[in-house]
BALUMBA-254377 format. One record per atom (N, C-alpha, C): residue number from 0; atom name; y, x, z. Coordinates in nm, 3 decimals. Layout:
+------+------+---------+---------+---------+
| resi | name |   north |    east |      up |
+------+------+---------+---------+---------+
|  NUM |   CA |       Y |       X |       Z |
...
+------+------+---------+---------+---------+
end
This chain:
+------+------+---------+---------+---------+
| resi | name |   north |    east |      up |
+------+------+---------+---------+---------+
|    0 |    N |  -0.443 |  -2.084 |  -2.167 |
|    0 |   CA |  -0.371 |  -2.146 |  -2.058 |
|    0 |    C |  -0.232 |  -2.084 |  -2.050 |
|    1 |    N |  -0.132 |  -2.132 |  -2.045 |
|    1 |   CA |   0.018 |  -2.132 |  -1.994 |
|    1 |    C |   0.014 |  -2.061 |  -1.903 |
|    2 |    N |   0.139 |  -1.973 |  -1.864 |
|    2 |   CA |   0.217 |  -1.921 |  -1.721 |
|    2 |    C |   0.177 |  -2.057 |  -1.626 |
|    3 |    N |   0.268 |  -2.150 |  -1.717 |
|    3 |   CA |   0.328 |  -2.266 |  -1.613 |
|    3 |    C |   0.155 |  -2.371 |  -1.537 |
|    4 |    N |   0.056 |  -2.325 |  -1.639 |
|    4 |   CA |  -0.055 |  -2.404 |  -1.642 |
|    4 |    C |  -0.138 |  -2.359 |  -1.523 |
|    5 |    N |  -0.146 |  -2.173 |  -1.499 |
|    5 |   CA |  -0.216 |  -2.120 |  -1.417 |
|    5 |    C |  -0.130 |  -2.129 |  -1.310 |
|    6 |    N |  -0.010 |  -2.161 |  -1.288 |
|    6 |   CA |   0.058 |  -2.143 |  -1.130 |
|    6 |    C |   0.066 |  -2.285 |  -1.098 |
|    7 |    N |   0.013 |  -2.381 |  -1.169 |
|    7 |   CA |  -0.014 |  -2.516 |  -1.137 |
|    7 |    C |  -0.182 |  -2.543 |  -1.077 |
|    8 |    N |  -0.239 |  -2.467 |  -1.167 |
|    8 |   CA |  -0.425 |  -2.439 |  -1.111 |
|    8 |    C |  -0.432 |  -2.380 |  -0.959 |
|    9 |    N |  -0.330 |  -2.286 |  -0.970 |
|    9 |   CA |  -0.328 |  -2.220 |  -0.862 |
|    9 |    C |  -0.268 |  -2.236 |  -0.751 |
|   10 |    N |  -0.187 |  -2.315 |  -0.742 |
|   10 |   CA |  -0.146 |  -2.418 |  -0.653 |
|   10 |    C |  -0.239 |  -2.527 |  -0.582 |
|   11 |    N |  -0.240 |  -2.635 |  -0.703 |
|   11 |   CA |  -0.381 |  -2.712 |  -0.663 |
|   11 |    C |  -0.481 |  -2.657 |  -0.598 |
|   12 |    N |  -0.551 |  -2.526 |  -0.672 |
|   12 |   CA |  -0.654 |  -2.481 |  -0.591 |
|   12 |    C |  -0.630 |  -2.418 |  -0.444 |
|   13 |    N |  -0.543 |  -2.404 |  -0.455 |
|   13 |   CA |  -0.536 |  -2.368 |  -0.296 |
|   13 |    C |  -0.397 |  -2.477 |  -0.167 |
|   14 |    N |  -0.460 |  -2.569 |  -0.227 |
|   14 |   CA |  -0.399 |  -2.686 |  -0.137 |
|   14 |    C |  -0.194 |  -2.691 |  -0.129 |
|   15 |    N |  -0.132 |  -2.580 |  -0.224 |
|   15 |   CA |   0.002 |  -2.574 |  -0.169 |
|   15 |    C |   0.097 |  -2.697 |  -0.185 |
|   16 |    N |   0.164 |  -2.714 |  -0.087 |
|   16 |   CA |   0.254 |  -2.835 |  -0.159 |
|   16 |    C |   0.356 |  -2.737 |  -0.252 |
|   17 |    N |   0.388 |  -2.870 |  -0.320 |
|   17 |   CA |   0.517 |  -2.832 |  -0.440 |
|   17 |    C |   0.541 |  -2.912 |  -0.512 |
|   18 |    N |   0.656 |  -2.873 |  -0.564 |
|   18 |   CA |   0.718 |  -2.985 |  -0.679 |
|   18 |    C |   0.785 |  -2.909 |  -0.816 |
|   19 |    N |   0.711 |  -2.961 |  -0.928 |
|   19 |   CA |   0.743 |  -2.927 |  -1.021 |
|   19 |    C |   0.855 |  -3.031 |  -1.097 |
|   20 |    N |   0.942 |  -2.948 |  -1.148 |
|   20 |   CA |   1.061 |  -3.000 |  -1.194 |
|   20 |    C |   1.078 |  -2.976 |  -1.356 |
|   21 |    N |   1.055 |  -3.066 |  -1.476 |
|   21 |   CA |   1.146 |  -3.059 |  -1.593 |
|   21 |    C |   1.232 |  -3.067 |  -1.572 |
|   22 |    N |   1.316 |  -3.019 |  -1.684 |
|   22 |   CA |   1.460 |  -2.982 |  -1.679 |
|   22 |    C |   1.553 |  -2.894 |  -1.837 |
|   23 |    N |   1.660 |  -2.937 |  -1.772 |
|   23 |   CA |   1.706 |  -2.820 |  -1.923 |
|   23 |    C |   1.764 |  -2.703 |  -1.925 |
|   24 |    N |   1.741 |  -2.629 |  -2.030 |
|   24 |   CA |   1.698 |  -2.451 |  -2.061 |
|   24 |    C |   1.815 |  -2.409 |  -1.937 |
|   25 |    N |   1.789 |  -2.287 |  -1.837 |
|   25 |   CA |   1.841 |  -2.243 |  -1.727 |
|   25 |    C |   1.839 |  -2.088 |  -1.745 |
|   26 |    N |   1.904 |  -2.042 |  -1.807 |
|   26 |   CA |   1.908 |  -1.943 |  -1.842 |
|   26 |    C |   1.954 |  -1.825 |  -1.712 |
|   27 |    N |   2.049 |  -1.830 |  -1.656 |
|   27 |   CA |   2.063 |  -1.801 |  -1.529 |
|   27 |    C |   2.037 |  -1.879 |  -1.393 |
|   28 |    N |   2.024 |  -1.792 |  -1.220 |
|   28 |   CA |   2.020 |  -1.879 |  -1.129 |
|   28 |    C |   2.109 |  -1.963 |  -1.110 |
|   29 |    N |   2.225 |  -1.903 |  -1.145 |
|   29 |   CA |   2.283 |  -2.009 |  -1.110 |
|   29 |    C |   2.289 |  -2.189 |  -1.203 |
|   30 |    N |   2.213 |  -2.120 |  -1.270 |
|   30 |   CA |   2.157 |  -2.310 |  -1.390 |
|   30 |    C |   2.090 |  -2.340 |  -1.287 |
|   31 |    N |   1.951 |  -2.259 |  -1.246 |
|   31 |   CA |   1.845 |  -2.313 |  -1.193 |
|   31 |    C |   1.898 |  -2.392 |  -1.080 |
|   32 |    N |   2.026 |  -2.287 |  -1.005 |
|   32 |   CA |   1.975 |  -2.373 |  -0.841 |
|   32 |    C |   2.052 |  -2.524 |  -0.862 |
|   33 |    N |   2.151 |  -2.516 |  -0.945 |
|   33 |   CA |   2.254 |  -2.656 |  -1.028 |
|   33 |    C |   2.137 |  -2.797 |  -1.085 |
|   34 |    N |   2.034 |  -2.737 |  -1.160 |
|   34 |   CA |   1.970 |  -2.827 |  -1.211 |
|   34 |    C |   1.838 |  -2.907 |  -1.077 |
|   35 |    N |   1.821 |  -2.794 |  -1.032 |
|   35 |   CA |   1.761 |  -2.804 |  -0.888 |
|   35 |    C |   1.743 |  -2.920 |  -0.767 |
|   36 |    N |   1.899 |  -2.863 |  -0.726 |
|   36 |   CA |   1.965 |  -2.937 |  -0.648 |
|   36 |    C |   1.909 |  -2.826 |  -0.520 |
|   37 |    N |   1.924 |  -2.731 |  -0.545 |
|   37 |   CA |   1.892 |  -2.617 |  -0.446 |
|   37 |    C |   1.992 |  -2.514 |  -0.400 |
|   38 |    N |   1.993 |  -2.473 |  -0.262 |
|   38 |   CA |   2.109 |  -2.312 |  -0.269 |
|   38 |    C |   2.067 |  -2.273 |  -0.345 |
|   39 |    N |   2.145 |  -2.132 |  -0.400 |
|   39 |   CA |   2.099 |  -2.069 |  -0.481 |
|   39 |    C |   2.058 |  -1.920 |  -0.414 |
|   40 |    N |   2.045 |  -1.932 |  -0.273 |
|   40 |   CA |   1.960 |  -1.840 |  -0.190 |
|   40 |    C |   1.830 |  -1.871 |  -0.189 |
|   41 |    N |   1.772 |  -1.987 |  -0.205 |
|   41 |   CA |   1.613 |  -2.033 |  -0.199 |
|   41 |    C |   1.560 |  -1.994 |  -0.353 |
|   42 |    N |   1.629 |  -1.947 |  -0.439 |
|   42 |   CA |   1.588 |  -1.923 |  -0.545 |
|   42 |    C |   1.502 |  -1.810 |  -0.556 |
|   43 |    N |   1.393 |  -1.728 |  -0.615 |
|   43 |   CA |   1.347 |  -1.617 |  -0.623 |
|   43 |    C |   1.358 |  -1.561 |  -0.741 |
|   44 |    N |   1.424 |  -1.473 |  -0.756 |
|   44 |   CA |   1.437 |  -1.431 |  -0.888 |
|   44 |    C |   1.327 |  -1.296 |  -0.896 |
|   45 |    N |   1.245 |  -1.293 |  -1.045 |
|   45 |   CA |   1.146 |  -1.242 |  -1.007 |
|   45 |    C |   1.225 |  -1.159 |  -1.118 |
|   46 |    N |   1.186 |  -0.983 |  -1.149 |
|   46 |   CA |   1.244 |  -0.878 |  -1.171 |
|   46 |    C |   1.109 |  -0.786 |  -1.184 |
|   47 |    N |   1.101 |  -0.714 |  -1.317 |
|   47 |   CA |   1.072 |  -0.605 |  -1.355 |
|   47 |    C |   1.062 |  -0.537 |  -1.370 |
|   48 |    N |   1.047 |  -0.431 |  -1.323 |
|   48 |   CA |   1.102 |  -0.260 |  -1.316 |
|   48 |    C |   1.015 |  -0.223 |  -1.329 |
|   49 |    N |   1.011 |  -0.049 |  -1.424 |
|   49 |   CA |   0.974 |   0.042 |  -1.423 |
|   49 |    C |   0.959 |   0.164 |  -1.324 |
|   50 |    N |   0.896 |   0.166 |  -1.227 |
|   50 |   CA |   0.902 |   0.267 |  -1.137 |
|   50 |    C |   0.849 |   0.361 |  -1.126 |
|   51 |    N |   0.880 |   0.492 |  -1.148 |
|   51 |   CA |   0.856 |   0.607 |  -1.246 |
|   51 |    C |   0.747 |   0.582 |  -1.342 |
|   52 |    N |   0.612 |   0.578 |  -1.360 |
|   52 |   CA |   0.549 |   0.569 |  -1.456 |
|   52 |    C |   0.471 |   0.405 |  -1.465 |
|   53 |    N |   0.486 |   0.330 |  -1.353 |
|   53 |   CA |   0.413 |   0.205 |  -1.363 |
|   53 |    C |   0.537 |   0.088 |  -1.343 |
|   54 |    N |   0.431 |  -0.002 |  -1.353 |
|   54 |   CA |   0.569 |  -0.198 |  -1.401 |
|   54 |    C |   0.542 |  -0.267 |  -1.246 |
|   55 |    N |   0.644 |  -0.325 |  -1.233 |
|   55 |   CA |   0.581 |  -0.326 |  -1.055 |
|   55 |    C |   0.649 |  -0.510 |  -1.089 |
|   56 |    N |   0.693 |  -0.613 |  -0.994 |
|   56 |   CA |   0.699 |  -0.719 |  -1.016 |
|   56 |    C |   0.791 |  -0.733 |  -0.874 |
|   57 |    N |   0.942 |  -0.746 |  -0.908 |
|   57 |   CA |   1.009 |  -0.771 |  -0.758 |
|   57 |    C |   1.053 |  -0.917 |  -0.773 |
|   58 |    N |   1.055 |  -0.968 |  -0.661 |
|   58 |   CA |   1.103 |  -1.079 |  -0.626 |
|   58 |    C |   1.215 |  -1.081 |  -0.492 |
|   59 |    N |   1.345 |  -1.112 |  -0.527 |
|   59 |   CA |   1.459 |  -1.135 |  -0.469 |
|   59 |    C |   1.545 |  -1.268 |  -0.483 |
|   60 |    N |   1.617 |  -1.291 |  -0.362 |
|   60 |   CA |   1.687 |  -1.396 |  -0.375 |
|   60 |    C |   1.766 |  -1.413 |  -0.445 |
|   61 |    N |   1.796 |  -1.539 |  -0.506 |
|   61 |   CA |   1.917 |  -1.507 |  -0.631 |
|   61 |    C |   2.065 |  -1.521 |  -0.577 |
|   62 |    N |   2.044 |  -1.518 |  -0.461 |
|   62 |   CA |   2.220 |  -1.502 |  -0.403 |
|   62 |    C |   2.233 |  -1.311 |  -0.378 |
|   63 |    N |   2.140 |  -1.260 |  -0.386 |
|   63 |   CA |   2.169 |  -1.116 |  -0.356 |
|   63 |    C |   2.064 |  -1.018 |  -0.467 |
|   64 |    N |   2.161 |  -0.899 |  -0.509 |
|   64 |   CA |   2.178 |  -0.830 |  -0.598 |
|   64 |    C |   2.063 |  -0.679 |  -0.556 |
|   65 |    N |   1.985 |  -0.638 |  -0.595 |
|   65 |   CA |   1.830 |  -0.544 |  -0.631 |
|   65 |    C |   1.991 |  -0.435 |  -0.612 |
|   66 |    N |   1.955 |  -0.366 |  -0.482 |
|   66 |   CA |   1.980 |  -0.213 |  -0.461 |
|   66 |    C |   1.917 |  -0.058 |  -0.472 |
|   67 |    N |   1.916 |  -0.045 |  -0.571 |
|   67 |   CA |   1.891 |   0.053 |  -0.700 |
|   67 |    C |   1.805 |   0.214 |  -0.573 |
|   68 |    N |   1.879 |   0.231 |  -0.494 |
|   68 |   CA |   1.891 |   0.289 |  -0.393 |
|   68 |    C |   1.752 |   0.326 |  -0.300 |
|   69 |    N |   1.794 |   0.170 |  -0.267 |
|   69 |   CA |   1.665 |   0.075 |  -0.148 |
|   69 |    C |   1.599 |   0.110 |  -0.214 |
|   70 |    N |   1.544 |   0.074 |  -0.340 |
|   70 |   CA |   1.395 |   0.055 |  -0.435 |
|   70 |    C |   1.356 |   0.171 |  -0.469 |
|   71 |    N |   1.421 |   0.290 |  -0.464 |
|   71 |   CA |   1.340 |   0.431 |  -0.521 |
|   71 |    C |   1.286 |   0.472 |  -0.341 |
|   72 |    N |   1.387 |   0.448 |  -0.239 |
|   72 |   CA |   1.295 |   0.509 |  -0.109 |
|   72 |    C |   1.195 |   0.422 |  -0.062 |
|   73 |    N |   1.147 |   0.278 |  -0.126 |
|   73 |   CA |   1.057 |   0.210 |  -0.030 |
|   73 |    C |   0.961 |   0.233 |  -0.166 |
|   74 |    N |   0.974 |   0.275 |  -0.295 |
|   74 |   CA |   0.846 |   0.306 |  -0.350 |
|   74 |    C |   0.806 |   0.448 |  -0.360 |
|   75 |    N |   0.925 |   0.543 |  -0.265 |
|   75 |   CA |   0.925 |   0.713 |  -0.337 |
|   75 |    C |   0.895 |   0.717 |  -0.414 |
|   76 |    N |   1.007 |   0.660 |  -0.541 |
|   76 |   CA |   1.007 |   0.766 |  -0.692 |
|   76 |    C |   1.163 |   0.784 |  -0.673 |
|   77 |    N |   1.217 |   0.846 |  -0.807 |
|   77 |   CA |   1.302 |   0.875 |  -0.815 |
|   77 |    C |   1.383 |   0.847 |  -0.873 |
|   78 |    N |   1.258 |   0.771 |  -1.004 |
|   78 |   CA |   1.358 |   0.700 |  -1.093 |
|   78 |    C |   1.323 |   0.571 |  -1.118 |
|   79 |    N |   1.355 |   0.458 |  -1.179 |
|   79 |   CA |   1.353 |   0.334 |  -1.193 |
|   79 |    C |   1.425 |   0.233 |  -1.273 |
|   80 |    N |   1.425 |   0.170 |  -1.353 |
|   80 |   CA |   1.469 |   0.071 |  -1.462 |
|   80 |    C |   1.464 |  -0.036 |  -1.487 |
|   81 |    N |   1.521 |  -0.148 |  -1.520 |
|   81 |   CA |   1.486 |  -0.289 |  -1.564 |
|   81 |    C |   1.386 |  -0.301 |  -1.697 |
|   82 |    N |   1.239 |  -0.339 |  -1.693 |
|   82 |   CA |   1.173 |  -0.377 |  -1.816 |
|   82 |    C |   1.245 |  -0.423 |  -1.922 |
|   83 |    N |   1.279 |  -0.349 |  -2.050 |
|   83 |   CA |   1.336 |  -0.446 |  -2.177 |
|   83 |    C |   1.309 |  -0.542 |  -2.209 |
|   84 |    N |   1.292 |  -0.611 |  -2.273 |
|   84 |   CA |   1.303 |  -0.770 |  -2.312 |
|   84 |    C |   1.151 |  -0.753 |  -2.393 |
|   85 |    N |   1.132 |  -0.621 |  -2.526 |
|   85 |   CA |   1.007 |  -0.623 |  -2.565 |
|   85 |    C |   0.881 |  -0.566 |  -2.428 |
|   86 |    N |   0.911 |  -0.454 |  -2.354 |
|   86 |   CA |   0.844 |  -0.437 |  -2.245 |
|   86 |    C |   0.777 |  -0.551 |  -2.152 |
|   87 |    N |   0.877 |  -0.654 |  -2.116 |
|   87 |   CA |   0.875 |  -0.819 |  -2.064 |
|   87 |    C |   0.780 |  -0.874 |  -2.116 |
|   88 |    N |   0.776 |  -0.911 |  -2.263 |
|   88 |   CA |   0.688 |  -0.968 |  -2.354 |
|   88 |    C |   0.593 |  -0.939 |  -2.396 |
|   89 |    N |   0.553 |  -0.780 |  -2.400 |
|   89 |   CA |   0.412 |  -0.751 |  -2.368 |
|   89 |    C |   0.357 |  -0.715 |  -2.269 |
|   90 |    N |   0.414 |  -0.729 |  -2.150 |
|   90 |   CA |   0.352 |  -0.735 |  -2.003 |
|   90 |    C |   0.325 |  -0.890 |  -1.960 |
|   91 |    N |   0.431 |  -0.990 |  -2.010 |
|   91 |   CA |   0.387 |  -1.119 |  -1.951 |
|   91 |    C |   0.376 |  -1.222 |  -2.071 |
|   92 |    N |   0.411 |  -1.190 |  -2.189 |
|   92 |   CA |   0.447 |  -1.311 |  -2.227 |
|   92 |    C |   0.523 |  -1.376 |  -2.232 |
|   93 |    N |   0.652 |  -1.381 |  -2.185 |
|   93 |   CA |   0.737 |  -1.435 |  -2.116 |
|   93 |    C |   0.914 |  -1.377 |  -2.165 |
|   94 |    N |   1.022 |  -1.445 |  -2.224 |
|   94 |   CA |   1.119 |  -1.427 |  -2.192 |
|   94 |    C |   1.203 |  -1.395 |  -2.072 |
|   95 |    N |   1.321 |  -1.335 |  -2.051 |
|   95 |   CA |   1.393 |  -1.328 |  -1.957 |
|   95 |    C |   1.461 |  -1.491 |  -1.887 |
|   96 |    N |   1.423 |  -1.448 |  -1.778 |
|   96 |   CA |   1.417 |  -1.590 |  -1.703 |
|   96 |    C |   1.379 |  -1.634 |  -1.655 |
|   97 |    N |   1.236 |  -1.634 |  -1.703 |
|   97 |   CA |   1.101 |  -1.718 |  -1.699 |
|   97 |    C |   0.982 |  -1.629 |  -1.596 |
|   98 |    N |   1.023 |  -1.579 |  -1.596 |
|   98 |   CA |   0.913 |  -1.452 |  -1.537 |
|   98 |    C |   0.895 |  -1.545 |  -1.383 |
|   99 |    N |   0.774 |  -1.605 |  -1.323 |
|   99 |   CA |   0.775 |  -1.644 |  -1.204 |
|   99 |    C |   0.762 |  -1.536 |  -1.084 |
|  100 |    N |   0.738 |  -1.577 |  -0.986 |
|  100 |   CA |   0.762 |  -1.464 |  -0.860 |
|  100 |    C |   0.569 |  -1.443 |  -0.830 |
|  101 |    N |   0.468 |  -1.447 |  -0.914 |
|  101 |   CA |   0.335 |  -1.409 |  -0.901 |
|  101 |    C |   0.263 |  -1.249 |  -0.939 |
|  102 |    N |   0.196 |  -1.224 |  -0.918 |
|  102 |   CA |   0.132 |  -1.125 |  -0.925 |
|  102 |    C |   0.009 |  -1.143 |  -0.981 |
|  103 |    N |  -0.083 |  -1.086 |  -0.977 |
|  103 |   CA |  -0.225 |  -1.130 |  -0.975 |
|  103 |    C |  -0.234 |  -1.295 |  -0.903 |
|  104 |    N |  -0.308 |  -1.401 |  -0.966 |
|  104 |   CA |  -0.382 |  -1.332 |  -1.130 |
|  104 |    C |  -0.307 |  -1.373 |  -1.187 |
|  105 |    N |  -0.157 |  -1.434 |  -1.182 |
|  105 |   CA |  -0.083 |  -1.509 |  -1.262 |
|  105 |    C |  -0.029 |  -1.366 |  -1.359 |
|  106 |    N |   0.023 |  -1.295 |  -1.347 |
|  106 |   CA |   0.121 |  -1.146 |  -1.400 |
|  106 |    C |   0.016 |  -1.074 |  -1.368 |
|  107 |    N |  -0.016 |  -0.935 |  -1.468 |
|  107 |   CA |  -0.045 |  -0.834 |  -1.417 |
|  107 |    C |  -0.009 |  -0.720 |  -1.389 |
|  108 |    N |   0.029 |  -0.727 |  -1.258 |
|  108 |   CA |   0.146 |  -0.643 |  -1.218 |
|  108 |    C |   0.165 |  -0.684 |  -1.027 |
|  109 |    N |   0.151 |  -0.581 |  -1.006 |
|  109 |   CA |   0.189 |  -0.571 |  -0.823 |
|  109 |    C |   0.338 |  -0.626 |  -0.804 |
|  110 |    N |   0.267 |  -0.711 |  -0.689 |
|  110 |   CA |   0.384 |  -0.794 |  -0.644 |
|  110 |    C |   0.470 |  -0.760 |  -0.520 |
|  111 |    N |   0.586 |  -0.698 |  -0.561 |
|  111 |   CA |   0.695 |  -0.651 |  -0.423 |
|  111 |    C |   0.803 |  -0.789 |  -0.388 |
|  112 |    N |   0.803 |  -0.827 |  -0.283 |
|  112 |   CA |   0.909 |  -0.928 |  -0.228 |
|  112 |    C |   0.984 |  -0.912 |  -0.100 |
|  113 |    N |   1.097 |  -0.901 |  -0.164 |
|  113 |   CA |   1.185 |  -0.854 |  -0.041 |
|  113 |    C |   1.252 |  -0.953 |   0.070 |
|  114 |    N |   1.262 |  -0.919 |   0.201 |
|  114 |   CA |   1.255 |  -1.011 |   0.301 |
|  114 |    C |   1.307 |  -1.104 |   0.258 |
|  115 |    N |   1.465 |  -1.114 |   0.193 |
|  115 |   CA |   1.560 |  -1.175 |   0.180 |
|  115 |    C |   1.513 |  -1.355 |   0.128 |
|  116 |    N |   1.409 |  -1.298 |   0.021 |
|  116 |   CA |   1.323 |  -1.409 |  -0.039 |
|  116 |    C |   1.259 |  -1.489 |   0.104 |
|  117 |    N |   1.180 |  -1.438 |   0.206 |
|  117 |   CA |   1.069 |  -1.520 |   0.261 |
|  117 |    C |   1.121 |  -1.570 |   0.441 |
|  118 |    N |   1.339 |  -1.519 |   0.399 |
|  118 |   CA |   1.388 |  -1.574 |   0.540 |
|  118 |    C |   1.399 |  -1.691 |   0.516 |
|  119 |    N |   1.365 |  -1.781 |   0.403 |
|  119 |   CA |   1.406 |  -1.899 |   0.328 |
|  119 |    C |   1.301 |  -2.024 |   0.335 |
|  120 |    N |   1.295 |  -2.154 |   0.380 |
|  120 |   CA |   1.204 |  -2.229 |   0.423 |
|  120 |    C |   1.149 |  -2.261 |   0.284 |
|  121 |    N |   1.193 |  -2.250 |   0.187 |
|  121 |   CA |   1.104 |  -2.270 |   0.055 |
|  121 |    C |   1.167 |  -2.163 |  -0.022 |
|  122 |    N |   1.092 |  -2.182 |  -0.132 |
|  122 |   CA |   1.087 |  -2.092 |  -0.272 |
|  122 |    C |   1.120 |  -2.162 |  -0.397 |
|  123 |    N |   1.236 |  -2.173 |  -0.528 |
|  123 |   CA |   1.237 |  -2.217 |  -0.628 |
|  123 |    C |   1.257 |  -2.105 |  -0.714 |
|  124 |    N |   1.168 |  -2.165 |  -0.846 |
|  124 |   CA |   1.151 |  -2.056 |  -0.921 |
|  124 |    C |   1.114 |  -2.127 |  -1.059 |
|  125 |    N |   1.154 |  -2.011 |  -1.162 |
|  125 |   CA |   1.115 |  -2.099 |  -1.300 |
|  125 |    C |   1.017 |  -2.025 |  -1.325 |
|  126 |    N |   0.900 |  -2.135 |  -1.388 |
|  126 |   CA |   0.771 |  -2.083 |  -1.406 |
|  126 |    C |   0.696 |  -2.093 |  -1.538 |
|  127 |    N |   0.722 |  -1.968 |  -1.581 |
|  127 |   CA |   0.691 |  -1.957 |  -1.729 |
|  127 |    C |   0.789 |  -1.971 |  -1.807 |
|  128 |    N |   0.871 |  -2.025 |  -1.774 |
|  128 |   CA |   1.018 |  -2.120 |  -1.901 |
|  128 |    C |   1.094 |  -2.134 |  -1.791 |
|  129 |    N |   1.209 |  -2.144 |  -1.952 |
|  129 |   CA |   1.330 |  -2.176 |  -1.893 |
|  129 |    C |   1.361 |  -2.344 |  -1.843 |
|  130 |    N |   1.275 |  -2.414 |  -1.916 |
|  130 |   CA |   1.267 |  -2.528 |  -1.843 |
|  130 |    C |   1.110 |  -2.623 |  -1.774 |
|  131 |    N |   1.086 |  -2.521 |  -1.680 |
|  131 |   CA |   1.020 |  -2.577 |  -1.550 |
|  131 |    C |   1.030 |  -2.504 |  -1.460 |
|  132 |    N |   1.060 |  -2.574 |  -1.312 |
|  132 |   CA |   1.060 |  -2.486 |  -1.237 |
|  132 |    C |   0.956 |  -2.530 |  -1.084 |
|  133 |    N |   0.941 |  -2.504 |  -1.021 |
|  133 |   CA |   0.840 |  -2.541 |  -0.883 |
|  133 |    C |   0.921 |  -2.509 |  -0.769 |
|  134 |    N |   0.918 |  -2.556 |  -0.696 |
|  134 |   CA |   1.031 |  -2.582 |  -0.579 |
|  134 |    C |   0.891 |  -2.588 |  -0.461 |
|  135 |    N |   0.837 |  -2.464 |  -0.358 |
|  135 |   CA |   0.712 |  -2.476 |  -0.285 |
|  135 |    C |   0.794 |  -2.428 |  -0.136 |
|  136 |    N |   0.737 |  -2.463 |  -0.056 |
|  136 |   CA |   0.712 |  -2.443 |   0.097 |
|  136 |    C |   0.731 |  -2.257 |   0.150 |
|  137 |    N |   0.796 |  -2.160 |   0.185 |
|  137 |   CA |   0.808 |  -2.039 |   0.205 |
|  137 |    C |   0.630 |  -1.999 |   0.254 |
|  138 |    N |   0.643 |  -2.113 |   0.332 |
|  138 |   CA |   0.446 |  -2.045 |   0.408 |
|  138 |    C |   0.331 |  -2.065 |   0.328 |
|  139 |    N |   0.360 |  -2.130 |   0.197 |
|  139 |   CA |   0.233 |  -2.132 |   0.130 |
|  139 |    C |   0.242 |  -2.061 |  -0.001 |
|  140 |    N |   0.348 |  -1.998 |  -0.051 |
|  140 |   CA |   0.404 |  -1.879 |  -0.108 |
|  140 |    C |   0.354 |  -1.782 |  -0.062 |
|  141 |    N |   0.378 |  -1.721 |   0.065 |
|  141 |   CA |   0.360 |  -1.616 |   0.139 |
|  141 |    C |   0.168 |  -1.579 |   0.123 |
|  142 |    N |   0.107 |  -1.727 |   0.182 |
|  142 |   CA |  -0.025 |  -1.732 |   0.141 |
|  142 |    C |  -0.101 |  -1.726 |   0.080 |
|  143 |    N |  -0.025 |  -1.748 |  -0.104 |
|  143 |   CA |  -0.101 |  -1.728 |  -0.197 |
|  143 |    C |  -0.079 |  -1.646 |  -0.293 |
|  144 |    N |   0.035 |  -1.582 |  -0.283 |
|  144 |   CA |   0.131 |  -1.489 |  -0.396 |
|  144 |    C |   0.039 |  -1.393 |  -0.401 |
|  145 |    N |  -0.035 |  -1.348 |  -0.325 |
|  145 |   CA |  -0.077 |  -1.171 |  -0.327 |
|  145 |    C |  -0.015 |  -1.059 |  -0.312 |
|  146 |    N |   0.046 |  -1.116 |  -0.209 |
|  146 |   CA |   0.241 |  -0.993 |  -0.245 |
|  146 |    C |   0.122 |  -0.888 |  -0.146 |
|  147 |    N |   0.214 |  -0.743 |  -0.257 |
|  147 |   CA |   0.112 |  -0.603 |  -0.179 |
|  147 |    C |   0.217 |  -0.566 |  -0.100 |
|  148 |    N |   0.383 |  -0.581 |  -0.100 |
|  148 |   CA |   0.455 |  -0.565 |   0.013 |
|  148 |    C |   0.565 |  -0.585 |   0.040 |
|  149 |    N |   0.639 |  -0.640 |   0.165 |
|  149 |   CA |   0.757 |  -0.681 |   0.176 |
|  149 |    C |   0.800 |  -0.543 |   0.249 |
|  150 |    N |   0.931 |  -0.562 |   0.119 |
|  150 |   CA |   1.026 |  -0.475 |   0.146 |
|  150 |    C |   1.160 |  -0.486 |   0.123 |
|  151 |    N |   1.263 |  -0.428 |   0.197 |
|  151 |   CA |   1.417 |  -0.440 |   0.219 |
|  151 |    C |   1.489 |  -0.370 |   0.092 |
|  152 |    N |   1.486 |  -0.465 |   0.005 |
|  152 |   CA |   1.567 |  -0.359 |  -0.141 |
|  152 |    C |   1.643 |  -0.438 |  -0.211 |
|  153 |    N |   1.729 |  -0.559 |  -0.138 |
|  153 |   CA |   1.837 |  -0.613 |  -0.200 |
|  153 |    C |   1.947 |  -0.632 |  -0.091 |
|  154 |    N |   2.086 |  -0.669 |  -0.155 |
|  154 |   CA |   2.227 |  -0.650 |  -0.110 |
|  154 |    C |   2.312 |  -0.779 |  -0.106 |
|  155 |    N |   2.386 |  -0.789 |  -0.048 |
|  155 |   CA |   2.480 |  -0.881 |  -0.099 |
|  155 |    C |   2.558 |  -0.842 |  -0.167 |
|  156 |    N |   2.628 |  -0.939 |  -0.249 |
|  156 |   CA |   2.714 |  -0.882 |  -0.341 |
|  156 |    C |   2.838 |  -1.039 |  -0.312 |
+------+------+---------+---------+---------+
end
């Protein structure tokens, strides 16, 4: 089964509305929210880090920029990194881009989402690929993601 296959199962199975969108390759948010037809604040950009010894799974808005800062005091470590591209690919499968905003059971990997993401009446996100994306409801996100915690660790820029 696909990224894009299980966050479609998993949707269905738990009643969420949404809309899945083909489309072409979106390499950045700002493709996505263009091809969309979305701000590019409703976007979730989902993010990888290394936080001192484990892979954690952040999700932030794509109008505001992961504060390096924020993220070592709301997980107390000290240090912290962006997953490489091979790191990415044997944690998900997945190119840069593509990484959706899930956790369990979609990713395996704990799911952090910071407010900025869930002040937003929906969620768009590319899921699995660079070309599909799901455009869902903020309250049925919130309901089914498995997020282990919202926390304040992005900026404007």
């Amino acid at each position: 089964m696909t990224v894009l296959q299980a966050i479609l199962s998993l949707l269905e199975d738990n009643a969420a509305g949404y809309r899945h969108l083909a489309h072409e390759p979106t390499p950045t948010s700002e493709d996505s929210a263009r091809v969309r037809g979305e701000p590019l604040a409703v976007g979730g950009k989902a993010l990888i880090i290394k936080a001192a010894d484990r892979h954690i799974l952040l999700v932030i808005s794509a109008a505001r920029r992961l504060d390096s800062a924020k993220l070592k005091r709301a997980l107390g470590v000290k240090k912290t990194r962006f997953a490489t591209a091979d790191e990415l690919q044997d944690l998900t499968g997945l190119v840069p881009g593509a990484v959706p905003p899930f956790g369990e059971p979609i990713l395996p990997l704990p799911l952090y989402v910071d407010a900025s993401v869930l002040a937003n009446q929906r969620i768009a996100f590319n899921a699995g690929s660079l070309t599909d994306s799901i455009i869902m409801p903020i309250d049925d996100y919130r309901r089914i993601a498995s997020i282990e915690e919202v926390i304040d660790i992005a900026r404007d820029d």
